[in-house]
C-alpha positions in Angstrom: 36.0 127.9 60.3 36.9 127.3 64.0 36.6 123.4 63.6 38.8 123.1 60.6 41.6 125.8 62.5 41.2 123.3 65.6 41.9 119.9 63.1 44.9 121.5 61.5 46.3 122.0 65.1 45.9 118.9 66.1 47.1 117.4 62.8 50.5 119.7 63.4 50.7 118.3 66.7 50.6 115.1 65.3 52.6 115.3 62.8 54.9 116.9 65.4 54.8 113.7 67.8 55.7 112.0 64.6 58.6 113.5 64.0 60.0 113.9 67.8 59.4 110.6 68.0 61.2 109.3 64.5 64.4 111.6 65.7 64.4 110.1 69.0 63.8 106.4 67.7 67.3 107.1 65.1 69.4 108.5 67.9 68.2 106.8 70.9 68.4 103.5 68.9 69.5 100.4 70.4 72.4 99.6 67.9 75.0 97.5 70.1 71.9 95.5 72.2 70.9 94.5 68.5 74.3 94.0 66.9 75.0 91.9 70.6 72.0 90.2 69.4 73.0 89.1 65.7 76.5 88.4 67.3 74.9 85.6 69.7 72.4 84.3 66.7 75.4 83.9 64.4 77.4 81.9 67.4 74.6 79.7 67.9 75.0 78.7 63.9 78.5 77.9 64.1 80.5 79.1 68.1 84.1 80.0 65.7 81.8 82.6 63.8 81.3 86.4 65.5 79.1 89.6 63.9 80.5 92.9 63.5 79.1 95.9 62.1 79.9 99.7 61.1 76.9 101.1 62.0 73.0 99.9 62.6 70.1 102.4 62.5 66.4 101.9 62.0 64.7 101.4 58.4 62.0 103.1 57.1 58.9 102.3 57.0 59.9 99.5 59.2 62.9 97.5 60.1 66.8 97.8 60.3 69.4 98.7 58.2 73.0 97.7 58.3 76.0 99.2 57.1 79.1 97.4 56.6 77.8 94.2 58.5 80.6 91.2 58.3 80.9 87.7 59.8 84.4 86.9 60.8 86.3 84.0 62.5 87.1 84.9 66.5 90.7 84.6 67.1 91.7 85.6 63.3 93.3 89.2 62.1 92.6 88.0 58.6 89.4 89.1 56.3 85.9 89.0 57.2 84.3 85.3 56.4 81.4 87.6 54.6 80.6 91.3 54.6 77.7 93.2 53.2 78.0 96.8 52.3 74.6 97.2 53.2 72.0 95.0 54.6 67.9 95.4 55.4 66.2 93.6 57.9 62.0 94.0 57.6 59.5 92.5 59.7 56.9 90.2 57.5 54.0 92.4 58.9 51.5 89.4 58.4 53.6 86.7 60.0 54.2 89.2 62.7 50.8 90.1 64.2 50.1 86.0 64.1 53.1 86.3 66.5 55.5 84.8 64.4 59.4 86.5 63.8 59.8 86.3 60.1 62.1 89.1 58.4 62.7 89.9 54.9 66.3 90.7 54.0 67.9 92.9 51.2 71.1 93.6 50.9 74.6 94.3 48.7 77.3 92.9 49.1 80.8 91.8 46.7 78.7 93.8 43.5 76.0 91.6 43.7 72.7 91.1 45.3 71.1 89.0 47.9 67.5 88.7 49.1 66.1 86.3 51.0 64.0 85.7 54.9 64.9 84.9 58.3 62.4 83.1 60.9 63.1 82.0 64.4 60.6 79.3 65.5 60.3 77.7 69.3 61.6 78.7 72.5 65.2 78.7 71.6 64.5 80.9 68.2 66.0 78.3 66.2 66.8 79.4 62.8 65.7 78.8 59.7 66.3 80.8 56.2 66.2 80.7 52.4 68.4 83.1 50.5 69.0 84.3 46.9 71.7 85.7 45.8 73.3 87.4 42.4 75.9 87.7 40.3 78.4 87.9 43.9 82.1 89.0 41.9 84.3 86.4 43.4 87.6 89.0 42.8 86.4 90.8 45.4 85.8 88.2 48.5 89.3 88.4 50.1 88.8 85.7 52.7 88.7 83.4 49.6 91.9 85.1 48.0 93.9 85.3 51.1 93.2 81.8 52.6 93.8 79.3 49.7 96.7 79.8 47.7 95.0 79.5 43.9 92.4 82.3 42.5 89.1 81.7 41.5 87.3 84.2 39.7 84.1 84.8 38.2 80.2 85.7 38.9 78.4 83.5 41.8 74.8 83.0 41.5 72.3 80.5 43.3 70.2 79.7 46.3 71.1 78.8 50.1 68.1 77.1 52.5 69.8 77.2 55.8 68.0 75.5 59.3 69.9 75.3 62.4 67.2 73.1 64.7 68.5 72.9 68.2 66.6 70.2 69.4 66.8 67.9 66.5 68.9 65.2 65.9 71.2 66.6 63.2 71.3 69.9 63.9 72.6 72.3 61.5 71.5 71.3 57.9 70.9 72.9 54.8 70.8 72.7 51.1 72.7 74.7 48.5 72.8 75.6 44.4 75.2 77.2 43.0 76.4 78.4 39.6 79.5 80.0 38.7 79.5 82.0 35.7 82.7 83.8 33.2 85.1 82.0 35.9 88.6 81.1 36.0 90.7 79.6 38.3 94.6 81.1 38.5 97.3 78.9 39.9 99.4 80.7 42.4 102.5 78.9 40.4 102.2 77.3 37.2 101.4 73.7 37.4 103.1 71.8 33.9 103.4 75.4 32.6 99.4 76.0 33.1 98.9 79.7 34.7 94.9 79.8 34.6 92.1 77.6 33.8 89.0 78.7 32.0 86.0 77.6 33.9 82.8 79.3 31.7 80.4 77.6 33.7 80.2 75.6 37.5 76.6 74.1 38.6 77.1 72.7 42.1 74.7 71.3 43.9 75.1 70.4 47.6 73.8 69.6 51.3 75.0 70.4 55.0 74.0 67.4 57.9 76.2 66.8 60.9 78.5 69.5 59.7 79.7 67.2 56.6 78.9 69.1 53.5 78.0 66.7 50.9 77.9 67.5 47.1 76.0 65.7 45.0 76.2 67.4 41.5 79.3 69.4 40.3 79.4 70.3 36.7 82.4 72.0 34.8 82.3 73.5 31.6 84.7 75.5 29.8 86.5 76.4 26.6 89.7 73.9 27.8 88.3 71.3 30.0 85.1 69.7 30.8 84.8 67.9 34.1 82.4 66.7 37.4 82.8 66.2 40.7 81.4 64.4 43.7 82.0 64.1 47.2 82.4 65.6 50.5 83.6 68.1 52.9 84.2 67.1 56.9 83.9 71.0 58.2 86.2 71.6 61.3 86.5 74.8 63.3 89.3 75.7 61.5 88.1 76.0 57.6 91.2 75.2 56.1 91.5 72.1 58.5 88.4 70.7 57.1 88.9 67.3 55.4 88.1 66.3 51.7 87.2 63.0 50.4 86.2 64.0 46.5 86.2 62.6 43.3 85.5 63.5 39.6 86.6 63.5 35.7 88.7 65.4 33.5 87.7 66.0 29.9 90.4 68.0 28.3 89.1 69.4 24.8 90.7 70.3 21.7 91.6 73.8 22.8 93.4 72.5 25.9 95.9 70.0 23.7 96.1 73.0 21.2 97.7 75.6 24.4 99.5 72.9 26.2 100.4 70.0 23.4 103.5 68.8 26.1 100.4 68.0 28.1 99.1 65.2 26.0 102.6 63.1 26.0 103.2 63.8 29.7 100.0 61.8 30.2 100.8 59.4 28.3 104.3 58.9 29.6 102.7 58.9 32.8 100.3 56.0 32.0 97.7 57.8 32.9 94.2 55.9 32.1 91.8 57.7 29.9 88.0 56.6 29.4 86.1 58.2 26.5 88.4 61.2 26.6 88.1 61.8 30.3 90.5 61.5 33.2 89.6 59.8 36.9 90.8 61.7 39.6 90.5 62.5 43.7 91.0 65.1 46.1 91.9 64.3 49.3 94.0 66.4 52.5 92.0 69.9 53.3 90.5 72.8 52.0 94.0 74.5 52.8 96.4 72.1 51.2 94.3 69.9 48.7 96.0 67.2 47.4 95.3 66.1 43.4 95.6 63.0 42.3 95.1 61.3 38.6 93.9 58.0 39.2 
């Protein structure tokens, strides 16, 4: 009788430690040396990019959760690059004990969802990570809405393999695929009496290297138009600075001619070569102020 009053005294001290320990680890938490931390991470990826968050506080069983985390451009009053209402960052406990940093990360963020990990590798902690993300509501990014002057709307779905190797000869590089789904893009003023575009469907597949995005695979498809596109993106500090050399086709369909029938003899007035049903064009100037033009 006196053992088992002896082992549920020590199990309340125990449990007691526990939970001292649990209080102290939440309010004695680190929170600005680890936000100070994600800040320098993300301004090793790219210097014009800083981390903010609301508040940080340790995850059970293991890890960190973030609340109201954003990446935002230094020098700039305007929206947040990209915010997460709330973000988890878990040790892999198996990578960890062979002494390597791997995290899993979980998170919300614009109505959608985004998963993914996160390892630093070497001496420098160079990055490297692969992320998943769901059905991201494009109405409610405001960086996007506030710094071009169209609207894109719709759901945005795909995959993101990110590495940023320090020591290597390219640095930064990465791979990305995309799909935009129940989109449409709004003109800020109507161009040739088109308000909005119907864009059902975007696949787009690209790559980072030497901070030129290159995309490889762009496929429209919608109840209006059909179309592709190719190309690239020279990234500068300044996002809307950064250049574009693109290309693609046009495929209006019967539904397009049927809304805008002044369309069809404009073309044609304007001389406008069509292959097949499908339209040559190029995008050129900067992600700010593209300029269009119908080859």
């Amino acid at each position: 009788m006196a053992s088992g009053s002896k082992n549920k005294k020590w199990l309340g001290y125990a449990l007691y430690v526990v939970l001292v320990t649990v209080v102290l680890l939440y309010y004695l938490f680190p929170a600005q040396s680890l936000e100070n931390f994600l800040d320098n991470n993300v301004s090793r990826i790219s210097p014009e990019f800083s981390f903010k968050a609301e508040k940080i506080r340790p995850g059970i069983p293991a890890g960190v959760n973030i609340t109201a985390g954003k990446i935002y451009l230094n020098n700039s009053p305007g929206p947040a690059v990209f915010k997460t209402d709330s973000f988890f960052i878990g040790p892999r406990i198996l990578k960890l004990i062979k002494g390597e940093y791997s995290f899993n990360l979980d998170g919300e963020a614009y109505k959608g969802d985004i998963n993914g990990t996160l390892q630093l590798t070497g001496e420098d902690k160079d990055i490297s990570s692969a992320v998943t993300f769901r059905n991201l509501a494009l109405a409610e990014y405001s960086f996007l809405t506030e710094k071009f002057k169209h609207r894109l709307i719709g759901s945005l779905s795909g995959e993101i393999i990110y590495s940023n190797e320090s020591a290597g000869a390219t640095g930064a590089s990465g791979t990305a695929d995309l799909r935009l789904s129940d989109g449409q893009l709004q003109f800020d003023a109507p161009v040739l009496n088109i308000t909005s575009i119907d864009l059902q469907s975007i696949k787009l597949e690209a790559e980072l290297s030497r901070r030129v995005i290159t995309i490889s695979k762009g496929e429209l498809a919608g109840s209006e138009v059909n179309g592709t596109l190719t190309g690239s993106i020279q990234l500068q500090k300044d996002i809307r600075l950064s250049q574009l050399n693109l290309k693609g086709t046009l495929e209006p369909l019967a539904e397009f001619y049927k809304n805008y029938p002044e369309i069809r003899q404009l073309l044609k007035a304007m001389k406008k070569r069509v292959k097949r049903g499908q339209y040559y064009f190029t995008v050129t100037g900067t992600l700010g102020e593209p300029k269009f033009n119908l080859l």
